[in-house]
VEXMIBA-27234 format. One record per residue (C-alpha): residue in three letters; x, y, z. Coordinates in steps of 0.25 Angstrom, whole numbers, padded with zeros to 4 digits, always signed. Layout:
VEXMIBA-27234
alaXYZ ...
end
This chain:
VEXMIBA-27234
unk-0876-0356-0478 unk-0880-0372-0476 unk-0879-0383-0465 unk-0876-0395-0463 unk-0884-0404-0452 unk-0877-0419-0451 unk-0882-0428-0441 unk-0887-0442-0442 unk-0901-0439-0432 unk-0912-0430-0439 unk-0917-0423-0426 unk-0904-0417-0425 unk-0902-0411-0436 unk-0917-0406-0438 unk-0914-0400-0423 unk-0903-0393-0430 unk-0911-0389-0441 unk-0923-0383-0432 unk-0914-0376-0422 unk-0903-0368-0430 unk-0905-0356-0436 unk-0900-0359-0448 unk-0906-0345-0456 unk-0902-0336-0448 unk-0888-0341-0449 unk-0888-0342-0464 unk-0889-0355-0466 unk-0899-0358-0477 unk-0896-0373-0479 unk-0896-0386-0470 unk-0892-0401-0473 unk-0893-0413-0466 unk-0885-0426-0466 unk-0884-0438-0457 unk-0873-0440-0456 unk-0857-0435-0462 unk-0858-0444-0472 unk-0869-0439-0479 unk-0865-0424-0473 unk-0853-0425-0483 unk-0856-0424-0495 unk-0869-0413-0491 unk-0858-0404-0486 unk-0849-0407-0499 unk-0862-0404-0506 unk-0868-0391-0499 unk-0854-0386-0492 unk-0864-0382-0478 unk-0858-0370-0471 unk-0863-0377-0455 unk-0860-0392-0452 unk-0869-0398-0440 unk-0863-0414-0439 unk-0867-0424-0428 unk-0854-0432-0424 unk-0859-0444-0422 unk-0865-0449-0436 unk-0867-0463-0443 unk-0857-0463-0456 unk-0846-0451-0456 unk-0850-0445-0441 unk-0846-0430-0437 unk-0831-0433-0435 unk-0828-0438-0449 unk-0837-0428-0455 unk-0830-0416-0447 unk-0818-0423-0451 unk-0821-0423-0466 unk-0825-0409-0465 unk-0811-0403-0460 unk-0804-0412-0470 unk-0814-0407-0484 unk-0809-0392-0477 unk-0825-0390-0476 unk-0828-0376-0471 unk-0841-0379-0465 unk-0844-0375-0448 unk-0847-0390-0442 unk-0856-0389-0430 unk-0855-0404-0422 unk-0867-0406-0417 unk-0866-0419-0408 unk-0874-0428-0397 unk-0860-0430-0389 unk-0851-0422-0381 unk-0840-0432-0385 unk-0827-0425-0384 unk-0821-0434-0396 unk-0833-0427-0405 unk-0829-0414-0400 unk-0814-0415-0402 unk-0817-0420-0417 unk-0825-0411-0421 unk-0815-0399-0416 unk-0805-0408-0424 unk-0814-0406-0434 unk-0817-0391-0435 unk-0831-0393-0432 unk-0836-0379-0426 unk-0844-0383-0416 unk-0850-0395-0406 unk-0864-0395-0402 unk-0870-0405-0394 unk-0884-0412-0396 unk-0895-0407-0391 unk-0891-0395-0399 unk-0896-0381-0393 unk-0902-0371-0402 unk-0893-0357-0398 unk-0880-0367-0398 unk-0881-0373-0411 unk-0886-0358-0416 unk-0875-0352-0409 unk-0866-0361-0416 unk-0871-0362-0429 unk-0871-0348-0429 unk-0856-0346-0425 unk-0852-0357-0437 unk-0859-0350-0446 unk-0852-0338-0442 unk-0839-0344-0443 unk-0841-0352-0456 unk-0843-0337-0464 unk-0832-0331-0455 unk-0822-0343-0460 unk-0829-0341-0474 unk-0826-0326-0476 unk-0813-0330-0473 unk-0812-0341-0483 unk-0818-0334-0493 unk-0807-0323-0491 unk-0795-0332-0492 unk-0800-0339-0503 unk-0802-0325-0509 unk-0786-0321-0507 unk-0781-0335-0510 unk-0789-0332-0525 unk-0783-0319-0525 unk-0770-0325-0522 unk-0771-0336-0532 unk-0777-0325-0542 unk-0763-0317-0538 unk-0754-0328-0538 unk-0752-0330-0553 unk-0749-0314-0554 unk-0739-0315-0542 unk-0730-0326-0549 unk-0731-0318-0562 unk-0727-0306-0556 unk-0715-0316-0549 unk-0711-0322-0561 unk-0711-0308-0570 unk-0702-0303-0560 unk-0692-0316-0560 unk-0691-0315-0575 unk-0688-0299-0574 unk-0680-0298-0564 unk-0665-0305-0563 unk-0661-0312-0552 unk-0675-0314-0547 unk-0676-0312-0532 unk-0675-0325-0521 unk-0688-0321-0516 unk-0693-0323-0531 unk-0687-0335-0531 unk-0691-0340-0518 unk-0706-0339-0523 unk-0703-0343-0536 unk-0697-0356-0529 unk-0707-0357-0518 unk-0719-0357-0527 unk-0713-0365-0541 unk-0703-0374-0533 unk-0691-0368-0542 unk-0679-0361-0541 unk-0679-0350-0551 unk-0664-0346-0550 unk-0659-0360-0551 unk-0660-0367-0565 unk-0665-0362-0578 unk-0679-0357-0583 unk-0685-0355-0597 unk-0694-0344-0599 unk-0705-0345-0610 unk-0713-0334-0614 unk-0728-0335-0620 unk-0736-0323-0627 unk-0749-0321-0624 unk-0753-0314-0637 unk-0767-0306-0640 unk-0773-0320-0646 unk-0772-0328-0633 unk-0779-0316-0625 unk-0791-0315-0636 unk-0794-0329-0632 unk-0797-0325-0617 unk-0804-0312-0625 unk-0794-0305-0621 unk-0793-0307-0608 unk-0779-0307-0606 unk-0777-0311-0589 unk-0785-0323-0593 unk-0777-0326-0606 unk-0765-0324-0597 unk-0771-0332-0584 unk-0776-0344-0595 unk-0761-0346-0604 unk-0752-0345-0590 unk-0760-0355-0583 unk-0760-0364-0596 unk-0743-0360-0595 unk-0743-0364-0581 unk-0752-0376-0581 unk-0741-0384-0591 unk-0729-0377-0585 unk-0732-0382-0572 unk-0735-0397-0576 unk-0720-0399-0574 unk-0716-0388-0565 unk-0708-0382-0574 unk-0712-0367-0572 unk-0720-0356-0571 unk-0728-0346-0581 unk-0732-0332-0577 unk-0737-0319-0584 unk-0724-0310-0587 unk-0730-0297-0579 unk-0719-0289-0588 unk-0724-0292-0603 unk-0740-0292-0607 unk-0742-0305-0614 unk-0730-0314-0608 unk-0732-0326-0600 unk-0718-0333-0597 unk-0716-0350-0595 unk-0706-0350-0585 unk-0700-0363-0585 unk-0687-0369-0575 unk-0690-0385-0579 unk-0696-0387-0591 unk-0684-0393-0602 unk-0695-0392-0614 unk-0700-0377-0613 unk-0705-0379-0629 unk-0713-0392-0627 unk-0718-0384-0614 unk-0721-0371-0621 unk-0729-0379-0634 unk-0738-0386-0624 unk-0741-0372-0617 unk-0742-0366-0632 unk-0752-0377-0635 unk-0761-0376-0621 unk-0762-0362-0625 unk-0766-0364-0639 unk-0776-0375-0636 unk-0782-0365-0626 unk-0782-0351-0636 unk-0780-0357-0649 unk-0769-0348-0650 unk-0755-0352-0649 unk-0746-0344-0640 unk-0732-0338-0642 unk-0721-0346-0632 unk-0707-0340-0632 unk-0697-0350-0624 unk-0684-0343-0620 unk-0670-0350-0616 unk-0668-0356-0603 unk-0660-0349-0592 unk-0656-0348-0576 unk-0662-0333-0575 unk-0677-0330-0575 unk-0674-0317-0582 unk-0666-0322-0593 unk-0675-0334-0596 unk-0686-0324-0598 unk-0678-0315-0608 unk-0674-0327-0617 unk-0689-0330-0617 unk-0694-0317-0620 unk-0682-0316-0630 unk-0687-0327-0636 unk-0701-0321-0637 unk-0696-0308-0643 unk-0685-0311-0653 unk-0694-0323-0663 unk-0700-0319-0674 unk-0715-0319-0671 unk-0720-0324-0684 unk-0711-0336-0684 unk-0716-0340-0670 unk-0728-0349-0676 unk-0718-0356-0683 unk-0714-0362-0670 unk-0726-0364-0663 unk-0726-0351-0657 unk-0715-0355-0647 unk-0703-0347-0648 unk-0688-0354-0641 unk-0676-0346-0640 unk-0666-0351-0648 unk-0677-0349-0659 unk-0673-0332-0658 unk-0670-0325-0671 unk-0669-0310-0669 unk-0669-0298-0680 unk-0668-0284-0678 unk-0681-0276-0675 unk-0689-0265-0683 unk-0692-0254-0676 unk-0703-0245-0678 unk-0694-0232-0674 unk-0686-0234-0688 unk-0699-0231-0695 unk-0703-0219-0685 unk-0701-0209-0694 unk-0708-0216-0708 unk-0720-0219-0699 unk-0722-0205-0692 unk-0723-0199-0706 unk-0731-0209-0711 unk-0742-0206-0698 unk-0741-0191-0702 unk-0744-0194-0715 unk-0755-0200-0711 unk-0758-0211-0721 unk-0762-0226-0716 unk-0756-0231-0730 unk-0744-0225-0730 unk-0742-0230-0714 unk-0744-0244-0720 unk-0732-0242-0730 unk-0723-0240-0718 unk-0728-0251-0708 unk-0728-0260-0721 unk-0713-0256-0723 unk-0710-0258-0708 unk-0719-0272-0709 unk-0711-0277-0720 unk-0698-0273-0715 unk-0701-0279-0701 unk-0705-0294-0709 unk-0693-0295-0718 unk-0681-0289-0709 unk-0686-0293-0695 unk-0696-0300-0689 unk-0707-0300-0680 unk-0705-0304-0666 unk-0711-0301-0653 unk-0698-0291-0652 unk-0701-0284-0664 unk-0716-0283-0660 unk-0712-0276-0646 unk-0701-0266-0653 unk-0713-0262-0663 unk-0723-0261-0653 unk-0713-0251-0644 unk-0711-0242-0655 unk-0722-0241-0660 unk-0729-0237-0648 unk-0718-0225-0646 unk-0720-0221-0659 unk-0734-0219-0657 unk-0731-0211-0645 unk-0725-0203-0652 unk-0733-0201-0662 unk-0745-0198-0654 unk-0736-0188-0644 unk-0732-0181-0658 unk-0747-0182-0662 unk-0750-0177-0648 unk-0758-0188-0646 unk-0761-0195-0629 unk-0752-0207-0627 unk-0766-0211-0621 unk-0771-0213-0637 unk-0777-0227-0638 unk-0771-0234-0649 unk-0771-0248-0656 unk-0760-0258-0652 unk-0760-0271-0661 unk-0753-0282-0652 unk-0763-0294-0660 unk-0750-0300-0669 unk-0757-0315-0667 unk-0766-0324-0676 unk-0777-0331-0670 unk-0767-0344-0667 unk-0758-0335-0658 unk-0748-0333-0672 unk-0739-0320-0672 unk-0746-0314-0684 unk-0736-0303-0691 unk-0749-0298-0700 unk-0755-0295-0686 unk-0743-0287-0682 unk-0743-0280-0695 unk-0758-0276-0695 unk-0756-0272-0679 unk-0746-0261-0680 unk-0752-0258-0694 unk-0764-0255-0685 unk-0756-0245-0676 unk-0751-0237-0686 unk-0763-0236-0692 unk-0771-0232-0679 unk-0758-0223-0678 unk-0758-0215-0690 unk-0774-0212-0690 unk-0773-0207-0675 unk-0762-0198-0677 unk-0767-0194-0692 unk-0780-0193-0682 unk-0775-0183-0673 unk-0766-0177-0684 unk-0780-0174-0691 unk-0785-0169-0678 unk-0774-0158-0677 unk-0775-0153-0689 unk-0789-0150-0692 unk-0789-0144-0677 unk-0779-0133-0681 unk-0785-0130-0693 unk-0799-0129-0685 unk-0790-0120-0675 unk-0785-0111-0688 unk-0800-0108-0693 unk-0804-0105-0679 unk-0793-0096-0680 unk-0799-0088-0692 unk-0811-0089-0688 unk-0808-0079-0674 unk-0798-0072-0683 unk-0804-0068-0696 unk-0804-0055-0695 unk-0788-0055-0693 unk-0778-0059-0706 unk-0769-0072-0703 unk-0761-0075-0714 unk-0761-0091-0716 unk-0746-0091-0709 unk-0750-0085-0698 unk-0761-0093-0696 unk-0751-0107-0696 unk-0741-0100-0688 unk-0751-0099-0677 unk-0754-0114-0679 unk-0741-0119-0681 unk-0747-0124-0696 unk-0741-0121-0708 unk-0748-0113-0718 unk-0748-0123-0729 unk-0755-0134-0718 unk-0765-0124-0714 unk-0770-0120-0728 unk-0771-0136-0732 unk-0778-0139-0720 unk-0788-0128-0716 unk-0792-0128-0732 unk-0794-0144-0731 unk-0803-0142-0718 unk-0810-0130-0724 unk-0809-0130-0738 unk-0806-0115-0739 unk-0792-0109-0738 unk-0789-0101-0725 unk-0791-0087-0732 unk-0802-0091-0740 unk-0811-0095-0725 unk-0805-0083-0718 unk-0812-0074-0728 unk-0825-0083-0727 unk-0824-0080-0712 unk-0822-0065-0714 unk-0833-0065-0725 unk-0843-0073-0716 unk-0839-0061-0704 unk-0844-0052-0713 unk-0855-0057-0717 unk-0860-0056-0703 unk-0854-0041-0699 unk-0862-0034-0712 unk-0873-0038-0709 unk-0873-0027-0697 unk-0875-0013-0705 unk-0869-0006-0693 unk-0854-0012-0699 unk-0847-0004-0711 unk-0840-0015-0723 unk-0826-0010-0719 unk-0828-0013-0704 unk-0834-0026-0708 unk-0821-0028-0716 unk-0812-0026-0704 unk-0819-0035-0695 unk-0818-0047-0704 unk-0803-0044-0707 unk-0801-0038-0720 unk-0794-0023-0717 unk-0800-0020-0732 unk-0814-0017-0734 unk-0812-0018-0750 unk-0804-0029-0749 unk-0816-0035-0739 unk-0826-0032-0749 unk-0820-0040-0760 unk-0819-0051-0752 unk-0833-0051-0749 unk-0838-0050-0760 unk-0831-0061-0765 unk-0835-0071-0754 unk-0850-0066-0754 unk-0852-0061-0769 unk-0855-0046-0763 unk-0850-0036-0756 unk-0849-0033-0741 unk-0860-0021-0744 unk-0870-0029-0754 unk-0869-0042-0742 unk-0875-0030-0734 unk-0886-0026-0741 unk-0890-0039-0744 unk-0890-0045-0730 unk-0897-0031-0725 unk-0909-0035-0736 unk-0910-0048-0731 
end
């Protein structure tokens, strides 16, 4: 903490300086002045928690310098410390706010008993200033989220309620259900947010204050975050008569600040919130995004050409049996047909984008379900449609969802992969525990829902060996093993490794091992 000591005699104020305890009560700095003129611009300067002034001073005496303190809202604790028990002093300096009045000669346990209760009331009062100016932040943090929450619900609701429009009036000074409103519509697409690497709240906070900053110049509305949709902030204006000259210079703000040109959709004037808001977002929908640069990226109403959509689901059946086929270019043949198609007998607009995107993702939730894959699955989701200058870009569309249904078609041809080498795993497992048992190849796929035909391409792709052909290596090998014990006879040995025939056992045998079960006997009892 610091002190202030103002007094045009020296002895005083050294007195002061000798007598209070100025440590002990946390004070680690003391100034002098002479007098309130001078004191001015050192209380400016250090902003001194403890004020000790004379009244009666050459220049600005104690009146006019308590006077100047209450006026500049100063927060220090002014001790008057005076030669005279003058009432006009004492009124003036309760006038004032001064926190106290000694009198000269000053007494050492008065001016500490004083000083001490200033100091505890100066951190006292400063707790509490800190703690309001701590809730007027959060409040002014809140208050933008508070009127975009008001607004997103006056657009979405139809007829808003008179204690919305009672704000709405109190706050903007306008009457929302009398006149008309226009509603304009701005996208903040991926190429605004990587110039605030990526920080989309600050992209958001940055474009709507530059929004508000030209829309309330003239008073002429009010632009929010639409709480309903990701990437929207709407222009609500109720007295602007040039929404396109207004929208270019927002555009060009914008565009000076990211280098990127943003997309500005103005809809049709009218006297409802809610149906000014569907004209713009109309308007936003329905334009084909590959003509918008043509017109500087600001899209008007009457401008609205519509075609009829592609939908994805019309292909559902081409592209499931393109996935199960499991070939990437054969994939590219059908989105290349569904590409071409949606460029020459429709068009791309933000409509047809949102239809694709919905269908999509319900047809790779099928898709993993039939693959009994988690909906948890991570996967790629391509939204970056833009050139660097904030230009729609339908080769970024393209190479997006091309993306998706590549990731697509190698996860499920992944997991299809997965399935089947684990049966076939499970099915030589299976001979392995069961080699002394006959299964013919049928009852082997009926017991694991395979067909015979799928088994015997499979297990001699992961093996190289047709399924008879191992089991009797497995059999063989078993035998192997028991003849070495001498205590076993050749026909038991035959049994146990599951052939009922010890002749047809011993054929086999030699076959596989180029001797008989007897001579392998003799020669491993040598060894």
């Amino acid at each position: 903490m610091k002190a202030i000591i103002i007094d045009d005699e020296k002895h005083v104020r050294d007195g002061l300086l000798l007598l209070a305890e100025w440590k002990r009560l946390g004070i680690q700095e003391v100034f002098e002045a002479s007098d309130g003129e001078e004191a001015k611009s050192m209380i400016v300067e250090h902003q001194p928690e403890i004020i000790f002034t004379d009244m009666n001073m050459p220049k600005l005496d104690g009146i006019q310098l308590l006077k100047w303190l209450k006026e500049t809202e100063i927060t220090s604790k002014t001790i008057v410390v005076s030669g005279y028990d003058d009432f006009h002093y004492m009124r003036n300096a309760i006038t004032y706010g001064s926190f106290d009045y000694l009198l000269k000669p000053i007494e050492p346990d008065a001016l500490n008993e004083t000083l001490e209760r200033a100091v505890n009331e100066w951190k006292k009062q400063a707790q509490k200033r800190e703690s309001t100016k701590e809730t007027t932040r959060v409040i002014n943090e809140a208050k933008p989220f508070y009127w975009d929450h008001i607004f997103t619900t006056l657009i979405s609701h139809t007829p808003p309620s008179p204690e919305l429009i009672q704000k709405v009036q109190k706050e903007y000074g306008v009457n929302i259900n009398e006149g008309q409103c226009t509603i304009c519509l701005l996208l903040l697409n991926c190429r605004i947010v990587k110039r605030f690497e990526e920080d989309k709240n600050l992209a958001f906070f940055t474009i709507l204050n530059i929004c508000n900053e030209l829309v309330r110049n003239d008073q002429s509305g009010f632009c929010f975050k639409n709480g309903n949709q990701k990437d929207e902030i709407v222009i609500l204006l109720w007295k602007h008569k040039n929404e396109v000259k207004l929208m270019e210079s927002i555009q060009k703000e914008i565009e000076r600040f990211t280098n990127t040109k943003a997309v500005i959709a103005i809809g049709k004037p009218s006297g409802k919130l809610e149906e000014a808001y569907h004209f713009a977002q109309k308007t936003l929908l329905k334009h084909n995004m590959v003509d918008v640069h043509k017109k500087n990226h600001i899209m008007t109403y009457e401008d609205i050409t519509s075609r009829p959509l592609l939908h994805l689901f019309d292909y559902a059946e081409k592209i499931k049996w393109t996935i199960q086929s499991g070939s990437i270019d054969q994939m590219d043949e059908v989105i290349n047909d569904i590409f071409h198609k949606l460029e020459s007998q429709h068009f791309l607009s933000f409509e047809q984008i949102q239809d694709w995107e919905n269908q999509f993702e319900v047809l790779r939730k099928n898709w993993l379900k039939e693959y009994q894959l988690s909906e948890e699955t991570t996967y790629y989701n391509g939204q970056d449609y833009w050139d660097e200058d904030g230009t729609f870009s339908f080769t970024k569309f393209k190479e997006e969802k091309t993306k998706e249904f590549h990731e697509l078609i190698e996860l499920l041809n992944h997991v299809k992969y997965q399935k089947e080498k684990n049966s076939i795993q499970e099915i030589e497992a299976f001979l392995r525990e069961n080699y002394d048992k006959d299964f013919t190849l049928q009852e082997i796929a009926d017991r694991f829902f395979l067909s015979r035909e799928y088994i015997s391409r499979k297990f001699k792709h992961q093996y190289n060996e047709t399924i008879t052909n191992y089991m009797t290596t497995i059999r063989i090998d078993k035998a192997k093993k028991l003849l070495e014990n001498p205590h076993l006879k050749v026909y038991e040995i035959s049994f146990k490794v599951g052939y009922q025939n010890e002749k047809y056992f011993s054929k086999v045998f030699k076959k596989v091992v180029g001797m008989t079960p007897n001579e392998y006997r003799v020669k491993v009892a040598d060894h």
